[in-house]
DSSP file (Angstrom, degrees, kcal/mol; ACC not computed):
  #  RESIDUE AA STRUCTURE BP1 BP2  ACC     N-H-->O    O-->H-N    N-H-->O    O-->H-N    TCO  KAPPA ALPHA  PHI   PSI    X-CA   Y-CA   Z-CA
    1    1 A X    >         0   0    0      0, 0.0     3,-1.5     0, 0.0     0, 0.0   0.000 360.0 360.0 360.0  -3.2  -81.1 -191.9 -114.3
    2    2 A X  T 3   +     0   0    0      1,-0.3     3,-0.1     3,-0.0     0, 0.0  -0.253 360.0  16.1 -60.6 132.6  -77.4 -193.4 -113.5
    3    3 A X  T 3  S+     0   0    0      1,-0.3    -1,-0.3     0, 0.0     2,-0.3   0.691  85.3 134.1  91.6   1.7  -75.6 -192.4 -116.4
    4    4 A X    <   +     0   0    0     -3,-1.5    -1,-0.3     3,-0.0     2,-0.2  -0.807  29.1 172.9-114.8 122.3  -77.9 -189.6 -118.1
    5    5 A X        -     0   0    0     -2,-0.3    -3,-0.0     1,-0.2     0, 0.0  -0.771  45.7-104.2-126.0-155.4  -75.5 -186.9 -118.9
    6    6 A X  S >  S+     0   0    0     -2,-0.2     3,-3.1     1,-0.2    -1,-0.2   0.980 120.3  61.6 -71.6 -42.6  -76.5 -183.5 -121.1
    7    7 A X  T 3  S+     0   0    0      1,-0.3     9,-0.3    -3,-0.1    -1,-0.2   0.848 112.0  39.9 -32.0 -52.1  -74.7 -184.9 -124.3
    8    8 A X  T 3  S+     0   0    0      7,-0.1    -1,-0.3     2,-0.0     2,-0.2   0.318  89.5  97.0-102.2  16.7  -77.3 -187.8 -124.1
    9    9 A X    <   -     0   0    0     -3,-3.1     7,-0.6     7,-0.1     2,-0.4  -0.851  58.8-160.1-109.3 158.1  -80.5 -186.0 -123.2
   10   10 A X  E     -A   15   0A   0     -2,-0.2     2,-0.3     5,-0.2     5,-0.2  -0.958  14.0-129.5 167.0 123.8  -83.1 -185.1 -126.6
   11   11 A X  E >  S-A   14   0A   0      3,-1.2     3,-3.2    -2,-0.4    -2,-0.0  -0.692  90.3 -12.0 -88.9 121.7  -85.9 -182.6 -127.1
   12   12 A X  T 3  S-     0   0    0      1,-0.4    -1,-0.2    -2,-0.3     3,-0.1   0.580 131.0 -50.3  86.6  -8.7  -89.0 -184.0 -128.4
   13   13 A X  T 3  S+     0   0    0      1,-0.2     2,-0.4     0, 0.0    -1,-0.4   0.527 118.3 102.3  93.5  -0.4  -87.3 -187.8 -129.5
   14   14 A X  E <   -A   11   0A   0     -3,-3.2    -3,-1.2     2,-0.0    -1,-0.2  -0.937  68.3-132.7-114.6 153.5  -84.3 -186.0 -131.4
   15   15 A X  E     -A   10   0A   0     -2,-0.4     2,-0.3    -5,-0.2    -5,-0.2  -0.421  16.1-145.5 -95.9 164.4  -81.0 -185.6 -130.1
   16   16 A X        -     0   0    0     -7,-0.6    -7,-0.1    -9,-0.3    -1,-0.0  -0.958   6.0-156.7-126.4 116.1  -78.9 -182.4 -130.0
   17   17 A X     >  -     0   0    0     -2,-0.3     4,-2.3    -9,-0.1     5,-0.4   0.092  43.7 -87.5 -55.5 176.7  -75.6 -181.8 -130.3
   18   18 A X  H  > S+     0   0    0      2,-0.2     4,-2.7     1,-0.2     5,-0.3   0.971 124.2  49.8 -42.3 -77.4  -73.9 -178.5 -128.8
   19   19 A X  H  > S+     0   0    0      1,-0.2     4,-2.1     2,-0.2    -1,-0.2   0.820 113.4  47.8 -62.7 -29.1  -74.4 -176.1 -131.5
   20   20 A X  H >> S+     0   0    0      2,-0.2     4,-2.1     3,-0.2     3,-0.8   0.966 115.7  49.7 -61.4 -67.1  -78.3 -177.1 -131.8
   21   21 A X  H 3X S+     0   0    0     -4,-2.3     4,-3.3     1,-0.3     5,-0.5   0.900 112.4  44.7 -40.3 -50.1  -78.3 -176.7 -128.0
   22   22 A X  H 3X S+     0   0    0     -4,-2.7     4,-2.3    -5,-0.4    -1,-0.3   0.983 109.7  51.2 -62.6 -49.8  -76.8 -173.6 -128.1
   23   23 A X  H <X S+     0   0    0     -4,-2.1     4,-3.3    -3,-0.8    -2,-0.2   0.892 111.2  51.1 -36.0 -56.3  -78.8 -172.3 -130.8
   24   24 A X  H  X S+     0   0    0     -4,-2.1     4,-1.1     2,-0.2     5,-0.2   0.972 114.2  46.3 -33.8 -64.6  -82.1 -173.5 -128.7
   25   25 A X  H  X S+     0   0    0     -4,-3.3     4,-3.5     1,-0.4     5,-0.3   0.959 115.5  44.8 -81.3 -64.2  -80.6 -171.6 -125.7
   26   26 A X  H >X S+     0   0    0     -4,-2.3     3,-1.4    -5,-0.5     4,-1.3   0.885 116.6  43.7 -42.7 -69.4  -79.8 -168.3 -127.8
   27   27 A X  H >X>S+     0   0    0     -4,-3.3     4,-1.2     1,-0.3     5,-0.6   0.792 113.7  52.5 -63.0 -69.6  -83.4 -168.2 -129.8
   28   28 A X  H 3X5S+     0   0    0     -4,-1.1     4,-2.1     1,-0.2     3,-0.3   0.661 113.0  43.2 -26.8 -46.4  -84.9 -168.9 -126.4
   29   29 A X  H <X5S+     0   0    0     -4,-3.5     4,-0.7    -3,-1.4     5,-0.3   0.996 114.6  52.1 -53.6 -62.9  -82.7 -165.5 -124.7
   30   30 A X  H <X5S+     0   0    0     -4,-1.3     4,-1.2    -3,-0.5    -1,-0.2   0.618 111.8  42.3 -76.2 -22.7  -83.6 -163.5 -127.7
   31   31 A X  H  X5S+     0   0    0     -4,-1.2     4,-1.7    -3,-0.3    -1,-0.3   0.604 115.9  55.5-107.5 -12.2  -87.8 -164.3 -127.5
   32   32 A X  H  X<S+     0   0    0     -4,-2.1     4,-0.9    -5,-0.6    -2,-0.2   0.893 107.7  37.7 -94.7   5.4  -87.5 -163.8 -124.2
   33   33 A X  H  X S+     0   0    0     -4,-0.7     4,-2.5     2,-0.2    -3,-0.2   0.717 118.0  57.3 -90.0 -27.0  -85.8 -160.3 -124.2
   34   34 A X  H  X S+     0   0    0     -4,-1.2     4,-1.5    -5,-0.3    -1,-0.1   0.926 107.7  43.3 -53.8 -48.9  -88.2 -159.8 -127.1
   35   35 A X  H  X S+     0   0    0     -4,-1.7     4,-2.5     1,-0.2    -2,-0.2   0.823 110.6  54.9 -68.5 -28.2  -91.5 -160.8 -124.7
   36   36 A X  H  X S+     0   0    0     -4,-0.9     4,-2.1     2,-0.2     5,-0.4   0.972 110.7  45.7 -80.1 -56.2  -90.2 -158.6 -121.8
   37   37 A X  H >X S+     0   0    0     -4,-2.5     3,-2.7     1,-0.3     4,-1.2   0.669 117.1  46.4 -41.0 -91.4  -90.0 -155.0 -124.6
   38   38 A X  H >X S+     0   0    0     -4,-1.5     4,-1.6     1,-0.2     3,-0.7   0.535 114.5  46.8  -3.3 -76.5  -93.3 -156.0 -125.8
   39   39 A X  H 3X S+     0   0    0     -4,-2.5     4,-1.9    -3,-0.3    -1,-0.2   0.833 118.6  38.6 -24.1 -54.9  -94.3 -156.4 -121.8
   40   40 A X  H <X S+     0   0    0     -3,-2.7     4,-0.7    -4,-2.1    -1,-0.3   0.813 116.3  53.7 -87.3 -15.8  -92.7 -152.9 -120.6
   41   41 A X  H <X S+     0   0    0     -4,-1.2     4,-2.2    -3,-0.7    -1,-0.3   0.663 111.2  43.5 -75.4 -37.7  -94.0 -151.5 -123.8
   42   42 A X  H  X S+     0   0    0     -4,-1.6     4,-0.9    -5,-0.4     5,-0.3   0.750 113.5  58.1 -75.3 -38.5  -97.9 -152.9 -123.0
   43   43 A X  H  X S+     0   0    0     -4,-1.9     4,-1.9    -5,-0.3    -2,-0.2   0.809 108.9  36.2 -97.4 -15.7  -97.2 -151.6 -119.7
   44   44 A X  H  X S+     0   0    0     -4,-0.7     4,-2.8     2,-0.2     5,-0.3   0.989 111.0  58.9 -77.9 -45.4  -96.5 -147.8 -120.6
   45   45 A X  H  < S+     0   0    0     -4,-2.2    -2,-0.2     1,-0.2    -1,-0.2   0.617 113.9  45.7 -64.4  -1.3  -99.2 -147.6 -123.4
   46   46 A X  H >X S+     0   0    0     -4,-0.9     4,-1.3     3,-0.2     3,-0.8   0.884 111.5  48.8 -77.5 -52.1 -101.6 -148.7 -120.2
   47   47 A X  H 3X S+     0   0    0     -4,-1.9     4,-3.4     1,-0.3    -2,-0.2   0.939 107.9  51.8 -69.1 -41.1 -100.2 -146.4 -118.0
   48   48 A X  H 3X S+     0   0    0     -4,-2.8     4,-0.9    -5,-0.2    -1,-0.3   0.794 114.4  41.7 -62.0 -14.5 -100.5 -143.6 -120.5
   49   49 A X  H X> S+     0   0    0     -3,-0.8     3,-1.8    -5,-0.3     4,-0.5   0.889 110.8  61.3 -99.0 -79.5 -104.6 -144.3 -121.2
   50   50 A X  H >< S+     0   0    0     -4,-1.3     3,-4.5     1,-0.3     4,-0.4   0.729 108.9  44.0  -7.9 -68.5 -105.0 -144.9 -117.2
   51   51 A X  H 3< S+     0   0    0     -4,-3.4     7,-2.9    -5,-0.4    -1,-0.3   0.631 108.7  54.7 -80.3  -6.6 -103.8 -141.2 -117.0
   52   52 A X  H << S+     0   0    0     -3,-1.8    -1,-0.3    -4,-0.9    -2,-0.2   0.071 105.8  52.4 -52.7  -0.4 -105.9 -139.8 -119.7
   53   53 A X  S << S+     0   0    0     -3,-4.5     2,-0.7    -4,-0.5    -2,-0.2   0.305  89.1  98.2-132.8  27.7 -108.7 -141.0 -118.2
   54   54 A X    > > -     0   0    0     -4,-0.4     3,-3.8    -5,-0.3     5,-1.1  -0.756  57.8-158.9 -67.4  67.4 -107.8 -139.4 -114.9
   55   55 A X  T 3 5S+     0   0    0     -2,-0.7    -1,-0.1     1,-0.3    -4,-0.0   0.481  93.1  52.6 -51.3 -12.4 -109.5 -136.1 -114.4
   56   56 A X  T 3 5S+     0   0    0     -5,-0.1    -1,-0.3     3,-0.0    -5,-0.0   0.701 121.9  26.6 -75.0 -33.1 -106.4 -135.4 -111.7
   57   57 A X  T < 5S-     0   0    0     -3,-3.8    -5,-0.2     1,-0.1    -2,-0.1   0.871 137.6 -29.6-113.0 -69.1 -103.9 -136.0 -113.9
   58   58 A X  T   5S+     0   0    0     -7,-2.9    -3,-0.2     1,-0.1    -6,-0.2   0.037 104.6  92.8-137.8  65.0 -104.5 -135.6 -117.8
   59   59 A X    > < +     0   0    0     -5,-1.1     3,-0.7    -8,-0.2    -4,-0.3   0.221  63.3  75.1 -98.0   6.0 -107.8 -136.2 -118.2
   60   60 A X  T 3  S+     0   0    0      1,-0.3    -1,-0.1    -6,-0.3    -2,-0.1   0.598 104.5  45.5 -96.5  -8.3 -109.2 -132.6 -117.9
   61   61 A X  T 3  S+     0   0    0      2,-0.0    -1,-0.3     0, 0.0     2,-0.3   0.027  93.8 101.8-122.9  53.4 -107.9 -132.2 -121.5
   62   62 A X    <   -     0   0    0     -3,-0.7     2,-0.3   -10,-0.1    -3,-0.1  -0.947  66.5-140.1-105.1 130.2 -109.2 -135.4 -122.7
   63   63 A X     >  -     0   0    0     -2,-0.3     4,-1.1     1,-0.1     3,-0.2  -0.753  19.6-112.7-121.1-179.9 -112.1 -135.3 -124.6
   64   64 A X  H  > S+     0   0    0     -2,-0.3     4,-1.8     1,-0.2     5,-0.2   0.673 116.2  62.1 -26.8 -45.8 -115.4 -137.8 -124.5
   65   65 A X  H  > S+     0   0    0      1,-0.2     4,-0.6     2,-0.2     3,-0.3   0.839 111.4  36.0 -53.8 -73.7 -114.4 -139.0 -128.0
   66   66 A X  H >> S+     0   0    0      1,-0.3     3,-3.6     2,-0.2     4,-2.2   0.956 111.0  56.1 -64.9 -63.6 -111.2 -140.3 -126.7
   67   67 A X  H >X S+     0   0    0     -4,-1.1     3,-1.7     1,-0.2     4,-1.1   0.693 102.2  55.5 -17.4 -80.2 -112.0 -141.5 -123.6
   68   68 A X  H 3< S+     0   0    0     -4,-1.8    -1,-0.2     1,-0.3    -2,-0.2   0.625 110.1  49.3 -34.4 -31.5 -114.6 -143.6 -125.1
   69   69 A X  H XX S+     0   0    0     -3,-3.6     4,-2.4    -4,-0.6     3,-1.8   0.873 108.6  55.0 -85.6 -36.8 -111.4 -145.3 -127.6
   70   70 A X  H <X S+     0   0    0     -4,-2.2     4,-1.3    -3,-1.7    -2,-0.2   0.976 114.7  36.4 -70.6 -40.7 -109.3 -145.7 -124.5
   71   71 A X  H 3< S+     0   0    0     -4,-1.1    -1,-0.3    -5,-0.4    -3,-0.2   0.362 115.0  50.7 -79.3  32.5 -112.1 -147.8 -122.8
   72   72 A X  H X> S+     0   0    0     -3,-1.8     3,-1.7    -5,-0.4     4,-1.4   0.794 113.6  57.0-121.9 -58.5 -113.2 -149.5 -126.2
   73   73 A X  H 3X S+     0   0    0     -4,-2.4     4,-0.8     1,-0.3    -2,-0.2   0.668 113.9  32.5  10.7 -78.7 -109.0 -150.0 -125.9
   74   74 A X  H 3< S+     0   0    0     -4,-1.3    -1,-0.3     2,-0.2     4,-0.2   0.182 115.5  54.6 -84.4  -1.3 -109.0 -151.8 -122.5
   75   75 A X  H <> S+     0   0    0     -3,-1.7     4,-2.2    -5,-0.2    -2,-0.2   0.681 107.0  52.8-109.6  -9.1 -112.1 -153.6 -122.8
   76   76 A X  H  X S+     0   0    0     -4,-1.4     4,-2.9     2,-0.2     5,-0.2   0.823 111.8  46.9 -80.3 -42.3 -110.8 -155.2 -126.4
   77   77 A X  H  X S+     0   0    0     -4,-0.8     4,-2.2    -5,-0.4    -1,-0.1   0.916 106.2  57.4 -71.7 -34.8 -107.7 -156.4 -124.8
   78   78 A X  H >4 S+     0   0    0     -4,-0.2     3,-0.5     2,-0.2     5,-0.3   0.892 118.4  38.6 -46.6 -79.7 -109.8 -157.9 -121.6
   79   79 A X  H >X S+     0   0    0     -4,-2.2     4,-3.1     1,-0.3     3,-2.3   0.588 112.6  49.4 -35.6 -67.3 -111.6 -159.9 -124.3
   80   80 A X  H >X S+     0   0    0     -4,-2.9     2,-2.3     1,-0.4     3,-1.6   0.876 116.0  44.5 -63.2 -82.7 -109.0 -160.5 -126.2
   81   81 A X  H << S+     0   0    0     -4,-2.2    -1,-0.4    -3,-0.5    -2,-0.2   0.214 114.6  49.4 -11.9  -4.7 -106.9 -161.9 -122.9
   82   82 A X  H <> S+     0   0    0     -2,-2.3     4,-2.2    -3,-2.3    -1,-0.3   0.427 111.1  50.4-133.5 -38.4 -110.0 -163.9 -121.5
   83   83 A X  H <X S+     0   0    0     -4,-3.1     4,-0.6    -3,-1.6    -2,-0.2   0.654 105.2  52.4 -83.4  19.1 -110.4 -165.5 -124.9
   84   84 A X  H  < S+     0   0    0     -4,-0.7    -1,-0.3    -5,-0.3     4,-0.2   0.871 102.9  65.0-109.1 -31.6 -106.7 -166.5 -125.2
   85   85 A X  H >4 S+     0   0    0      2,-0.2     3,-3.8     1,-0.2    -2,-0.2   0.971 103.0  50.2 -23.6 -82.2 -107.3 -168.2 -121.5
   86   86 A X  H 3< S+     0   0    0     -4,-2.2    -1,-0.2     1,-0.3    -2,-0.2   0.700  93.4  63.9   6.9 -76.3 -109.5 -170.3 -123.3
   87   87 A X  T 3<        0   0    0     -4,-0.6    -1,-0.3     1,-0.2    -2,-0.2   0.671 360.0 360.0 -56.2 -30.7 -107.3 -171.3 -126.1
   88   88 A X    <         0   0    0     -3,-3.8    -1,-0.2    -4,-0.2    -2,-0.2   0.555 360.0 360.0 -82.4 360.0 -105.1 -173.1 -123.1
């Protein structure tokens, strides 16, 4: 490794100058700021069907119909999650 600096290290069998590296490094910031909104965005529309199907909190004005889409909801996204497991 004597001798390995960044200048001379290469993604994939092609070499990179700066501005490609930097470019990597930028799209890489930008899909990950992207994945976390997604994330906190998955995590609210949960939190809001959780509490619609909460008879303490505002599930007493929820009615079957909807219930029945919020777990058809959460049980599509297990799947969907289990099968994506799979896929690895």
């Amino acid at each position: 490794m004597a001798g390995l600096t960044l200048h001379s290290l290469h993604i994939g069998g092609v070499n990179m100058d700066d501005a490609e590296r930097k470019a990597m490094r930028d799209q890489i910031v930008w899909l990950t700021q992207e994945l976390e909104k997604a994330r906190r965005a998955n995590q609210d529309k949960t939190l809001l069907l959780s509490r619609m199907l909460s008879p303490e909190d505002l599930g007493h004005a929820v009615s079957n119909e909807v219930r029945q889409l919020i777990y058809t909801i959460f049980i599509n996204e297990q799947d969907a999650e289990r099968e994506s497991w799979s896929k690895k």
